[in-house]
TORKOL-4160 file (C-alpha; in steps of 0.2 Angstrom, whole numbers, padded with zeros to 4 digits, m for minus):
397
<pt num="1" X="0000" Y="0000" Z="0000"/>
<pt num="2" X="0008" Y="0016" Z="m0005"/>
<pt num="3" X="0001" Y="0037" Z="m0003"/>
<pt num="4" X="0003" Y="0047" Z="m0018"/>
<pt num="5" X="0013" Y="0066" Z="m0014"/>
<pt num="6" X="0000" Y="0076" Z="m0001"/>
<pt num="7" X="m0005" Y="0070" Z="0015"/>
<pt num="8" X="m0023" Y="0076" Z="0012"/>
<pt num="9" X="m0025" Y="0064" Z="m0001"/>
<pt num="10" X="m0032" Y="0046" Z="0004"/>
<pt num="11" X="m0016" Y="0032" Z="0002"/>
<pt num="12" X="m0018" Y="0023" Z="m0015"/>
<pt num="13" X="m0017" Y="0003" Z="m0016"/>
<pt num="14" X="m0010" Y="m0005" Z="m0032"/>
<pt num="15" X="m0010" Y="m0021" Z="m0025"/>
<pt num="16" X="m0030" Y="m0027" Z="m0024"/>
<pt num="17" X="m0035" Y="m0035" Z="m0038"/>
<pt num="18" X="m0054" Y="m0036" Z="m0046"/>
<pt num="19" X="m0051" Y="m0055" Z="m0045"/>
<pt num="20" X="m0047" Y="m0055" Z="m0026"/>
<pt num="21" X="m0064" Y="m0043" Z="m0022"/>
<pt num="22" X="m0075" Y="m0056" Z="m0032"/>
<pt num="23" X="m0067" Y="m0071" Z="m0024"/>
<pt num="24" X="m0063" Y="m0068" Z="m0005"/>
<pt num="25" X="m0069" Y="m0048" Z="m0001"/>
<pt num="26" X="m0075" Y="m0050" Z="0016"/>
<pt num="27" X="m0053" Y="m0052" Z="0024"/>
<pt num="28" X="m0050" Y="m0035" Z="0012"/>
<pt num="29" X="m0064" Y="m0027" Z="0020"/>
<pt num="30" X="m0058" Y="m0031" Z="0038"/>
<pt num="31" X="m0042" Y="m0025" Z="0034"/>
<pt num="32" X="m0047" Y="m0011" Z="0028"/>
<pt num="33" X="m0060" Y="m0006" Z="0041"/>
<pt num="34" X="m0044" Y="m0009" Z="0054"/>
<pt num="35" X="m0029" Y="m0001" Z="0043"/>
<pt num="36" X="m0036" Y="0009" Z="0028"/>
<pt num="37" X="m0056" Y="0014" Z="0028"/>
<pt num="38" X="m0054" Y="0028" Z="0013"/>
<pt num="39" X="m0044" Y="0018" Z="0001"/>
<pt num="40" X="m0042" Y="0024" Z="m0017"/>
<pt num="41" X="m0038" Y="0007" Z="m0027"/>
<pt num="42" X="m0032" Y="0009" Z="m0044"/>
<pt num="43" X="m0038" Y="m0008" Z="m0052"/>
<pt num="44" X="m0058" Y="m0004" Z="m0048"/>
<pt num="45" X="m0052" Y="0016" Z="m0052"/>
<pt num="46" X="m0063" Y="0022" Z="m0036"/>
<pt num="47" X="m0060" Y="0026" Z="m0017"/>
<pt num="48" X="m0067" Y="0015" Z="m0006"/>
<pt num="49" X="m0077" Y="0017" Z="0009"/>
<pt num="50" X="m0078" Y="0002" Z="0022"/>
<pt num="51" X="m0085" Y="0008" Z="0039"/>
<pt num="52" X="m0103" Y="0010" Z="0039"/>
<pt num="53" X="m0104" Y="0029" Z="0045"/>
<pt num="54" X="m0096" Y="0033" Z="0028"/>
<pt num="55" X="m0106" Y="0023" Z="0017"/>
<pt num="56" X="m0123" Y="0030" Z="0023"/>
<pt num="57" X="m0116" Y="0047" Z="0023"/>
<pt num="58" X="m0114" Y="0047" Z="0006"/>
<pt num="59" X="m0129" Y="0037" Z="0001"/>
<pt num="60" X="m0140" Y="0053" Z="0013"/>
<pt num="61" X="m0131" Y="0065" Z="0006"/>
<pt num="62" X="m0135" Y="0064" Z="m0015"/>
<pt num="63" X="m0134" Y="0081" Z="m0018"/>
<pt num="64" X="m0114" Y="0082" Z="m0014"/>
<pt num="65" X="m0112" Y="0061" Z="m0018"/>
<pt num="66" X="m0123" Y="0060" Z="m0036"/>
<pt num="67" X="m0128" Y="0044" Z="m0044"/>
<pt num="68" X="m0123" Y="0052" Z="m0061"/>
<pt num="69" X="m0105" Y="0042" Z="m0062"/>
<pt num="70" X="m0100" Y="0045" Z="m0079"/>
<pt num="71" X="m0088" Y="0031" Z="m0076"/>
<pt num="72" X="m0098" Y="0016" Z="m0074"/>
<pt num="73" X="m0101" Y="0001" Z="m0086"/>
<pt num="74" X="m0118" Y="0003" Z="m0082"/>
<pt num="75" X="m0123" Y="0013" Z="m0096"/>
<pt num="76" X="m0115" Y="0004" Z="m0110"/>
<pt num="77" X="m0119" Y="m0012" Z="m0101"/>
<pt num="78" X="m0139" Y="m0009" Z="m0102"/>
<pt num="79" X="m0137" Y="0004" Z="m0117"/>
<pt num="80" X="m0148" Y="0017" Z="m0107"/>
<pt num="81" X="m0145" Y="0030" Z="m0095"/>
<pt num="82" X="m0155" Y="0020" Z="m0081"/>
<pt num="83" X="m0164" Y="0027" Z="m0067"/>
<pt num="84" X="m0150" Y="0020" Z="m0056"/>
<pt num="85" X="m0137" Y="0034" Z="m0062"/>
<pt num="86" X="m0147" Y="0050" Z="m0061"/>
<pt num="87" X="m0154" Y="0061" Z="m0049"/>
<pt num="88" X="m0166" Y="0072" Z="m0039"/>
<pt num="89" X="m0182" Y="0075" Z="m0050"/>
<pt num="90" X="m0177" Y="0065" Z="m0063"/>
<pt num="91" X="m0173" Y="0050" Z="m0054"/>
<pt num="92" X="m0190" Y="0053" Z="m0043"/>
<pt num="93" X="m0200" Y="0053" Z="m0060"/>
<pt num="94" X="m0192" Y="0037" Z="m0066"/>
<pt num="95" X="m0194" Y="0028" Z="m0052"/>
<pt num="96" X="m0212" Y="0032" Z="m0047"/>
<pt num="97" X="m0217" Y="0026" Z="m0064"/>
<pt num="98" X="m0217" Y="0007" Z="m0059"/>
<pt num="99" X="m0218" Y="0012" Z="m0041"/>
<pt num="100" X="m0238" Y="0007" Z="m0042"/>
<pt num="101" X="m0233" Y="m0009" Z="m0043"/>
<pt num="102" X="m0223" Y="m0012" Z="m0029"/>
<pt num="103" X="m0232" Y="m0004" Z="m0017"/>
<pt num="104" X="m0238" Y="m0010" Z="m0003"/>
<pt num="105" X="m0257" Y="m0016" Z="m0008"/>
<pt num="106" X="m0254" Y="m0024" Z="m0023"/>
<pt num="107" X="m0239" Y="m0034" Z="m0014"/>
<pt num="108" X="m0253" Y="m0041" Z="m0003"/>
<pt num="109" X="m0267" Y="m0041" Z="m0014"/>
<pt num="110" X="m0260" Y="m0046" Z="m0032"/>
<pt num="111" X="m0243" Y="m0053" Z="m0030"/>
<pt num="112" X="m0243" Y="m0062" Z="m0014"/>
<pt num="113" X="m0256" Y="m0074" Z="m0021"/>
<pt num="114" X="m0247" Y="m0079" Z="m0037"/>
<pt num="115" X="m0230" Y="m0079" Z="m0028"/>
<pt num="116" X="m0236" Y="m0092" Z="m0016"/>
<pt num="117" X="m0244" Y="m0102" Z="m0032"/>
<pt num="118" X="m0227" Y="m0101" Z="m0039"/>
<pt num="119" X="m0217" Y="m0106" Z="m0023"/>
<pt num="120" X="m0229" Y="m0122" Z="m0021"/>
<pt num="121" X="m0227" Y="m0128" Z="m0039"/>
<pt num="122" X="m0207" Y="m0124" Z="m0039"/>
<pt num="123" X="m0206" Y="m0134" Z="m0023"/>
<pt num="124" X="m0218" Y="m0148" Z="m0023"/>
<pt num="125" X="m0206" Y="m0153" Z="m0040"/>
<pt num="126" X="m0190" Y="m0155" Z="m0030"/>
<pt num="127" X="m0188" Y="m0175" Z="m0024"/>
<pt num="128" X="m0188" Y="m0179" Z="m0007"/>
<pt num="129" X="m0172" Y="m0190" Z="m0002"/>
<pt num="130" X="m0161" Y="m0183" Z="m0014"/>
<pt num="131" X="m0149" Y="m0170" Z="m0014"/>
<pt num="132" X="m0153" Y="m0159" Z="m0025"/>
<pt num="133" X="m0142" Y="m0140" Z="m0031"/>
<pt num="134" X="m0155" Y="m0127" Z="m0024"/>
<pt num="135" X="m0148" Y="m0113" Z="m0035"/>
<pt num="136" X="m0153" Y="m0123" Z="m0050"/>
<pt num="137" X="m0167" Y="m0131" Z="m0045"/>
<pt num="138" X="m0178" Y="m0121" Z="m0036"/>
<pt num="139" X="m0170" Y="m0102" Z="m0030"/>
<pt num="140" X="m0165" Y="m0096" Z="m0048"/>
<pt num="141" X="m0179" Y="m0101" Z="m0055"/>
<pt num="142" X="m0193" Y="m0095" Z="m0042"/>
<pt num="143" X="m0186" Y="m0077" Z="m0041"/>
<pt num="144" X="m0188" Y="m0078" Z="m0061"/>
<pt num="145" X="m0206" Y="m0085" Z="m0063"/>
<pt num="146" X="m0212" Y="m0072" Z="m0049"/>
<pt num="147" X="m0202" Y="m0058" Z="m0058"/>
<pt num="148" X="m0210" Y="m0061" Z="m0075"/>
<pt num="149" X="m0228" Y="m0060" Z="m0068"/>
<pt num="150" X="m0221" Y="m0042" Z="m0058"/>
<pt num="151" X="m0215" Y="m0032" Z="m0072"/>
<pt num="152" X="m0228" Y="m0040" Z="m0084"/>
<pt num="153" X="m0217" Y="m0052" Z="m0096"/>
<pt num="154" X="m0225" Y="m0069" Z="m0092"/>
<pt num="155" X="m0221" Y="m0076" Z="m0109"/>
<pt num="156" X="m0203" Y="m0074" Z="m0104"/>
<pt num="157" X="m0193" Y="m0091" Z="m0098"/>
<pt num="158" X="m0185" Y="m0093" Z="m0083"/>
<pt num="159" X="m0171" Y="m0097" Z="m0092"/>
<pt num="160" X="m0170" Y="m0083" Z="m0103"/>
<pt num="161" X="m0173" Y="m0071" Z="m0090"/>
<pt num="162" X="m0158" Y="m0079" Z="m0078"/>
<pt num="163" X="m0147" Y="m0078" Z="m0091"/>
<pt num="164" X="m0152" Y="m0058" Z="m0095"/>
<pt num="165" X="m0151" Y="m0054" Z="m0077"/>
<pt num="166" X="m0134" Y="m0061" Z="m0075"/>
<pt num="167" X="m0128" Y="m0055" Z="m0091"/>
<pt num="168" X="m0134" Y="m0036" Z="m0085"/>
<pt num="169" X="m0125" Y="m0038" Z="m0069"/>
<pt num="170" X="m0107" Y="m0046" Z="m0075"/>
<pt num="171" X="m0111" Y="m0028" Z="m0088"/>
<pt num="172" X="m0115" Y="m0018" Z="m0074"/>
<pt num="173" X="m0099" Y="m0024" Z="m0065"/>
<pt num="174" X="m0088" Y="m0022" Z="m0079"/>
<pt num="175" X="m0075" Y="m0012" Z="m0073"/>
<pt num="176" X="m0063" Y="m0021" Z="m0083"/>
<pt num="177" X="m0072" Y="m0014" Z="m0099"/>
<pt num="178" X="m0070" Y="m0031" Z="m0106"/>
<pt num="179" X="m0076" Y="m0031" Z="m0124"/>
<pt num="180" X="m0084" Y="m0047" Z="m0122"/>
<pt num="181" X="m0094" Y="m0041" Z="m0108"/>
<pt num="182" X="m0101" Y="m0030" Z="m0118"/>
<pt num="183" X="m0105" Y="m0039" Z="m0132"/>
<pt num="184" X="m0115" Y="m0053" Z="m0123"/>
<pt num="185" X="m0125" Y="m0039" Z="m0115"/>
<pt num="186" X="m0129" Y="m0033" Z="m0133"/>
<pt num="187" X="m0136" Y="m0046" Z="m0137"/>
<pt num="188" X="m0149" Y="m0051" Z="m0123"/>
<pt num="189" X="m0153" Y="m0030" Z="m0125"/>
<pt num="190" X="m0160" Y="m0036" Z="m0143"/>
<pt num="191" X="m0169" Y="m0051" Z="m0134"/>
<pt num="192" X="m0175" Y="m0040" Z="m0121"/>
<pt num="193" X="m0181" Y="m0027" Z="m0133"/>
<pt num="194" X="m0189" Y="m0038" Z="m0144"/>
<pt num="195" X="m0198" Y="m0047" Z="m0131"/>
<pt num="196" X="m0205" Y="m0031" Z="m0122"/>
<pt num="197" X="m0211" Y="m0021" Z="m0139"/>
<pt num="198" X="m0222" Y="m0038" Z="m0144"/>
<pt num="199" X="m0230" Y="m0036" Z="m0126"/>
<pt num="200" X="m0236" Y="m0019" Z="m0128"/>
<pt num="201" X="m0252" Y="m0022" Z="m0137"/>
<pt num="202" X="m0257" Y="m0033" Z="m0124"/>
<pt num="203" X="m0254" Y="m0022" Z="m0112"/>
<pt num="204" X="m0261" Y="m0007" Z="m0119"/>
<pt num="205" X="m0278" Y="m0020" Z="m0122"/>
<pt num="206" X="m0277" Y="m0026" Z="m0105"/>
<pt num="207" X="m0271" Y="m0014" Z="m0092"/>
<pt num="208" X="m0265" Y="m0022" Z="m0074"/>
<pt num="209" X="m0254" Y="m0023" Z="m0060"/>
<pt num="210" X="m0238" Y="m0025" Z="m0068"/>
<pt num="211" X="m0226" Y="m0012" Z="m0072"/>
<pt num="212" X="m0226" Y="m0014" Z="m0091"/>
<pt num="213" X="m0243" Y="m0013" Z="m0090"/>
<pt num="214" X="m0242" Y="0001" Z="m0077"/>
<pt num="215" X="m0230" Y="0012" Z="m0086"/>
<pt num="216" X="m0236" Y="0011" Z="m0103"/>
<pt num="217" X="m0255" Y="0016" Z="m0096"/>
<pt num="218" X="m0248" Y="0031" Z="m0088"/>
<pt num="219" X="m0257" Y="0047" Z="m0088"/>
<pt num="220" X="m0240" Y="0055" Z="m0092"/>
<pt num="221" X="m0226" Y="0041" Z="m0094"/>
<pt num="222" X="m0211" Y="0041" Z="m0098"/>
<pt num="223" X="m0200" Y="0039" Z="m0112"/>
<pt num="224" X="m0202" Y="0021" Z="m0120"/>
<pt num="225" X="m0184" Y="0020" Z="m0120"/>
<pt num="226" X="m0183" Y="0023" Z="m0101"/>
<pt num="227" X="m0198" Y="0010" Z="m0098"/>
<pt num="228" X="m0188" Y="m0003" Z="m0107"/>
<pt num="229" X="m0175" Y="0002" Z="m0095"/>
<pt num="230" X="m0183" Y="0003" Z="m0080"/>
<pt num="231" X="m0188" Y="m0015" Z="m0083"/>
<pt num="232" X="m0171" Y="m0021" Z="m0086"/>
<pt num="233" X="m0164" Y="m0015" Z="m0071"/>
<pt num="234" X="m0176" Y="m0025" Z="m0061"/>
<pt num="235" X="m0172" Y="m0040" Z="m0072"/>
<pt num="236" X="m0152" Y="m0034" Z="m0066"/>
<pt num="237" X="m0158" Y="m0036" Z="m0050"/>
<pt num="238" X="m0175" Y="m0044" Z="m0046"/>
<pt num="239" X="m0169" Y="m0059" Z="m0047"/>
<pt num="240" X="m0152" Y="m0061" Z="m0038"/>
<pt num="241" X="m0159" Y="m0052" Z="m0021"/>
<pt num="242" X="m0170" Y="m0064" Z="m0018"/>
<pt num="243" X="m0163" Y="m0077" Z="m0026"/>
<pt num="244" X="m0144" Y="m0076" Z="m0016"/>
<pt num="245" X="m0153" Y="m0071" Z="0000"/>
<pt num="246" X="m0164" Y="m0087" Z="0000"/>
<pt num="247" X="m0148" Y="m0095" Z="m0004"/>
<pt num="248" X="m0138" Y="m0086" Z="0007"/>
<pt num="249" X="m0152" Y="m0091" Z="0025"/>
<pt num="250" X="m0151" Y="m0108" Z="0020"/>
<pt num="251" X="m0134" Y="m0110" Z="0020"/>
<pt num="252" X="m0132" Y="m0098" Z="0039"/>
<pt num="253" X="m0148" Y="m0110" Z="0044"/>
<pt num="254" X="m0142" Y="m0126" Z="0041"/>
<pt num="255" X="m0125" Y="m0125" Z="0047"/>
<pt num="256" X="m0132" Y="m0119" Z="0065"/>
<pt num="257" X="m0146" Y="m0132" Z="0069"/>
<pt num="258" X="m0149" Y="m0123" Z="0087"/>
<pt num="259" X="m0156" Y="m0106" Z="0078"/>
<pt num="260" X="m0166" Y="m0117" Z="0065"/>
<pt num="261" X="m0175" Y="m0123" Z="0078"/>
<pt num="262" X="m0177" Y="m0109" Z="0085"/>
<pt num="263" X="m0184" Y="m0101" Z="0070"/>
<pt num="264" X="m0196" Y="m0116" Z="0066"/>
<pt num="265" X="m0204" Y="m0115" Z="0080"/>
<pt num="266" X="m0206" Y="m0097" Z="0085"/>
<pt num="267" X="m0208" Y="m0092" Z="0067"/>
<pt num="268" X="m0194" Y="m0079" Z="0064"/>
<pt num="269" X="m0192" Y="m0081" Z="0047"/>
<pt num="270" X="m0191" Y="m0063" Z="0044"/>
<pt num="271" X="m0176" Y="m0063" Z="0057"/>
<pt num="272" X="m0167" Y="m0075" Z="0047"/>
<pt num="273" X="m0169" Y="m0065" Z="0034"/>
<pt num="274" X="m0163" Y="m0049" Z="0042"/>
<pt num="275" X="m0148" Y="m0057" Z="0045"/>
<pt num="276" X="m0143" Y="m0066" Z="0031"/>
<pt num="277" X="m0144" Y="m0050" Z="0019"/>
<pt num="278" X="m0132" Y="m0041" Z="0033"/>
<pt num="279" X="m0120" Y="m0058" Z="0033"/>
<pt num="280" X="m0119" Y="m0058" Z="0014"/>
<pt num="281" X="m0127" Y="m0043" Z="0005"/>
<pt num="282" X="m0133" Y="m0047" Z="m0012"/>
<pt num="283" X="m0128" Y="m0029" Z="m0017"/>
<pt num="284" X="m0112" Y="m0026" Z="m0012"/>
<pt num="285" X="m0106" Y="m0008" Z="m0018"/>
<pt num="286" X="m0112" Y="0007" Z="m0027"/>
<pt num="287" X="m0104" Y="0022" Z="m0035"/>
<pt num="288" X="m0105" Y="0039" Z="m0032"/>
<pt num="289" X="m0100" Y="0054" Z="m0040"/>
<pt num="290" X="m0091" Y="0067" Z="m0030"/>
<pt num="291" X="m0102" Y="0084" Z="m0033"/>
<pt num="292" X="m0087" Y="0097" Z="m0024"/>
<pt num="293" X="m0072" Y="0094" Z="m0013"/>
<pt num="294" X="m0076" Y="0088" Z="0003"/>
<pt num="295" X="m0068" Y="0078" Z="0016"/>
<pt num="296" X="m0071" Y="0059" Z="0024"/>
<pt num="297" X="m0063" Y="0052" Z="0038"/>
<pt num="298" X="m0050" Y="0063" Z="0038"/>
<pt num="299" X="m0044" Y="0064" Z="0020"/>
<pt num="300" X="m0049" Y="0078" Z="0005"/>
<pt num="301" X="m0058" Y="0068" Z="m0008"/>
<pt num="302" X="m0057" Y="0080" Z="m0023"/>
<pt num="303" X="m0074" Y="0084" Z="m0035"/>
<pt num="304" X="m0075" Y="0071" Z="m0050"/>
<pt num="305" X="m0069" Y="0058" Z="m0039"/>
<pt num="306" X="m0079" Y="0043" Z="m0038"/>
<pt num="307" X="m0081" Y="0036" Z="m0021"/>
<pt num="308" X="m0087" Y="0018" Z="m0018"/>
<pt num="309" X="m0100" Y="0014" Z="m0005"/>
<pt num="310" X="m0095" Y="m0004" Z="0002"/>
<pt num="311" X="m0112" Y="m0010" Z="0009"/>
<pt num="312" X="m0105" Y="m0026" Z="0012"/>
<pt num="313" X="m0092" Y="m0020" Z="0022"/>
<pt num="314" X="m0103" Y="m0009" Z="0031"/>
<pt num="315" X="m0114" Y="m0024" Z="0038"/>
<pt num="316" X="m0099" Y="m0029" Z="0046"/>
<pt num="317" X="m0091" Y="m0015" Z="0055"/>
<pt num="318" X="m0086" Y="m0018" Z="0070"/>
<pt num="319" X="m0091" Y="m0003" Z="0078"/>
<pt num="320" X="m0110" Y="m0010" Z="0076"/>
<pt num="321" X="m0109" Y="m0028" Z="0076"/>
<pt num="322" X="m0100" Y="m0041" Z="0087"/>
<pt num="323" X="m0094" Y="m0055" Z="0078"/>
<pt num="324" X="m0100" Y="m0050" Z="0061"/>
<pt num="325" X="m0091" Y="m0063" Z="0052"/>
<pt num="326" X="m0105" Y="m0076" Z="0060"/>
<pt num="327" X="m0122" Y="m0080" Z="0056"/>
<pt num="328" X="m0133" Y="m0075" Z="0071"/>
<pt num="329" X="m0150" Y="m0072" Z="0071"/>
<pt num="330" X="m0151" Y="m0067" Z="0090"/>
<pt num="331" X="m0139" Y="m0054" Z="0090"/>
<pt num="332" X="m0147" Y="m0036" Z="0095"/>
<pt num="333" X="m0159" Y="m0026" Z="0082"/>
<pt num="334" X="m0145" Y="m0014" Z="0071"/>
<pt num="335" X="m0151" Y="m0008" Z="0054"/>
<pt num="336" X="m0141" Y="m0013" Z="0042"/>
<pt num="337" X="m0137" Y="m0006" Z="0022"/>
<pt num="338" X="m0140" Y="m0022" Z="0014"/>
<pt num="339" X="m0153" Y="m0013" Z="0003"/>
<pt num="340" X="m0146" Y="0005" Z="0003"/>
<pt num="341" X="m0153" Y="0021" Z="0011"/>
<pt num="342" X="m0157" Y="0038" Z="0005"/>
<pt num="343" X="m0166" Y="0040" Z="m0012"/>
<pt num="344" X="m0159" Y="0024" Z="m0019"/>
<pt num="345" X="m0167" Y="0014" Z="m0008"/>
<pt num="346" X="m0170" Y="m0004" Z="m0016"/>
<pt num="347" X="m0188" Y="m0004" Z="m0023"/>
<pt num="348" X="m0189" Y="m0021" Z="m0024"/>
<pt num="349" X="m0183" Y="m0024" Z="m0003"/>
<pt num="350" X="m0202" Y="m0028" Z="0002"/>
<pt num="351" X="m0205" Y="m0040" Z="m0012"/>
<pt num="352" X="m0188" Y="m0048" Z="m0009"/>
<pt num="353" X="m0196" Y="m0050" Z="0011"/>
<pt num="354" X="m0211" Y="m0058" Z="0008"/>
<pt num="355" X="m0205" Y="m0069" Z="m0007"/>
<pt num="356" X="m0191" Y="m0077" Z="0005"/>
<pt num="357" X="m0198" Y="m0073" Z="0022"/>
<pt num="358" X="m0216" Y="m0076" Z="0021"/>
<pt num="359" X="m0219" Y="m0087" Z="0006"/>
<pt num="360" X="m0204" Y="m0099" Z="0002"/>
<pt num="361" X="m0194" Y="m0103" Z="0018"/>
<pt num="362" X="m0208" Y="m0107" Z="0029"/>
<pt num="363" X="m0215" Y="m0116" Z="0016"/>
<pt num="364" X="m0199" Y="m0128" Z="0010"/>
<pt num="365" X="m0195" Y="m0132" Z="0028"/>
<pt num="366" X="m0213" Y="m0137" Z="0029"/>
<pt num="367" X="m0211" Y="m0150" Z="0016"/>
<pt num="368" X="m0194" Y="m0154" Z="0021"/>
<pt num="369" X="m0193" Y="m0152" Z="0038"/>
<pt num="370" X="m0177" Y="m0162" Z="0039"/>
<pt num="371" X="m0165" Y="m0155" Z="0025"/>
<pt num="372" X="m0146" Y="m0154" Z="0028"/>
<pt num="373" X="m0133" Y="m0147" Z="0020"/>
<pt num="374" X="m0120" Y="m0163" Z="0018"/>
<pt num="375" X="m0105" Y="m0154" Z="0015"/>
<pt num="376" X="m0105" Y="m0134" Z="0018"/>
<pt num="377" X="m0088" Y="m0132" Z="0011"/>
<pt num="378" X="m0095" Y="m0137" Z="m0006"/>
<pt num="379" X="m0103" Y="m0122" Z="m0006"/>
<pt num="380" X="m0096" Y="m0107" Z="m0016"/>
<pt num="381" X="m0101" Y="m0088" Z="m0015"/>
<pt num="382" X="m0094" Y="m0078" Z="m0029"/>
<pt num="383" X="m0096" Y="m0059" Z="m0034"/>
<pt num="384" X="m0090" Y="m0041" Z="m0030"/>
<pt num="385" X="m0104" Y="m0030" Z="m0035"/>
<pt num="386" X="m0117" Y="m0043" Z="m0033"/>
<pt num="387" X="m0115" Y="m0058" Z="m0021"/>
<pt num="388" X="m0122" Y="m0075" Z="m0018"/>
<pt num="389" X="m0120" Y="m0093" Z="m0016"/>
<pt num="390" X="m0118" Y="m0100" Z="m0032"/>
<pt num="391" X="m0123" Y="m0117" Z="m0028"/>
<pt num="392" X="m0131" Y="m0125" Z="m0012"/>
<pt num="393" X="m0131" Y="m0147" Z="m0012"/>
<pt num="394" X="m0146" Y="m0150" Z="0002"/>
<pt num="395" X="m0153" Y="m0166" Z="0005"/>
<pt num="396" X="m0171" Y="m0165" Z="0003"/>
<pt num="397" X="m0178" Y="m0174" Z="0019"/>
């Protein structure tokens, strides 16, 4: 680790590699808390923020920390200036346009009914006695199917729309600027684009719940380049939330039998839930663009740098959590930044809840009240921006 000339200036690391953060980020983040939290890091070109007081300054501070990173793959990766990089009343607008659809009424009434139909079909085909891949098998494609009926693409396969999701994400993470990347999310863009424009009659015809349906049928909507966009970033991440966090409480559950049972049998699966998106946070960092000079943690951080928010490292701070490297589903209440703060908040965080929380955990422990996890060191997570498991071997009993 090594400081350029000024000691105003935070130390810059040449030494971290993209390939580390992805593989094993939780021991960089320690050390960083402990020996560096404002790090600039010249392979991921930002400066990054591990203790939690930093990160949610930023995120409830948008005025001088913007969204609009004119640095980020994101907008070559999705081929749209999304609502996730902009701001203030533009941002507002853009997300408000779909916000109908996850509000609160129509989780209960509309989507909480088909979710539950979905999870009891996805489930009831898993074999009992075997052990079975639950990425595969049943998380991946169960946040799929429920997120086809949500943004109104039924026709849609659950392949097809695991596949574009993590194609958007590898894009959106692309800090690399790997060619390649950006060619494979090129191509399911045409896919996407396609399959959205042959929708829109039938939404026109039929107006509902969904946010197709919903933003097409506004009284004043938006751009149809920014609806096609809106519904891509919640392909990019409608389906790994709840997809790595059901993953993710699986794996924290079955590896400590004593809180399984206490959750069976006084209902906590909402706990559970709490803390497995704290352990492992399916969204791990954001960008933000530096508005003016300002100052965090003690060093200048120049206008038109571009800090990064480390969320994932911000669930485990020491100076809020004992132990944070363990699963524990009794440790005191502490809210964490698993799904953001601020204006940026993660629209989808109630659906996630009620998808994992009150629909499919409760409902697979139900039908496999037994199920084990043989050998938890098969298990592998993987991922910087995003993280999850990416398998999970259960034995189905």
């Amino acid at each position: 680790m090594t400081s350029l000339a000024g000691a105003d200036q935070a130390p810059l690391d040449r030494d971290i590699t993209i390939q580390q953060l992805t593989h094993d980020p939780y021991s960089i983040y320690r050390r960083l808390r402990q020996e560096a939290p404002v790090l600039r890091v010249e392979s991921v070109g930002r400066t990054l923020l591990t203790k939690a007081k930093d990160t949610k300054y930023v995120k409830d501070n948008p005025e001088l920390f913007s969204s609009d990173d004119p640095n980020t793959p994101m907008k070559r990766a999705f081929r749209a200036h999304t609502l996730m990089r902009k701001d203030g009343e533009e941002h507002a607008r853009e997300r408000g346009a779909m916000a109908p659809s996850f509000g609160a009424r129509n989780i209960k009434n509309c989507w909480q009914p088909i979710y539950t139909k979905v999870a009891e079909e996805y489930v009831a085909r898993l074999p009992k006695g075997e052990v079975v891949d639950l990425f595969p098998a049943l998380a991946g494609p169960f946040a799929a199917r429920c997120l086809t009926h949500l943004l109104g693409i039924p026709e849609a396969s659950d392949d097809d729309m695991q596949r574009w999701s993590q194609i958007l994400i590898d894009g959106a993470g692309n800090f690399g600027w790997s060619d390649a990347l950006f060619a494979e999310c090129d191509q399911a863009n045409d896919e996407m684009d396609a399959l959205f424009t042959a929708a829109m009659d039938r939404h026109k015809a039929e107006p509902n719940q969904s946010a197709l349906s919903v933003m097409l049928n506004a009284e004043n909507p938006i751009p149809l380049s920014q609806i096609f966009a809106n519904i891509k970033i919640a392909i990019g991440g409608g389906i790994n939330e709840p997809r790595d966090a059901l993953l993710t409480i699986l794996y924290g559950l079955l590896q400590n039998p004593d809180q399984l049972a206490a959750v069976k049998e006084g209902g906590l699966w909402g706990q559970a839930f709490e803390e497995g998106v704290r352990w492992v946070a399916p969204i791990q960092v954001s960008s933000r663009l530096v508005t003016a000079d300002t100052e965090i943690g003690g060093y200048h951080i120049p206008k038109g740098d571009t800090v990064m928010t480390i969320q994932a490292s911000a669930n485990h701070d020491e100076d809020l959590y004992d132990a944070p490297e363990l699963f524990n589903i009794d440790r005191p209440k502490q809210p964490h930044q698993a799904f953001g703060n601020g204006p940026h908040f993660c629209q989808g965080t109630h659906i996630a809840r009620r998808m994992t929380a009150d629909i499919m955990l409760p409902l697979l422990f139900e039908r496999f009240p037994n199920m084990s996890l043989p050998d938890p060191s098969a298990v592998s997570f993987y991922g910087f921006g995003f993280r999850g498991p990416r398998n999970l071997p259960v034995l189905l009993n």
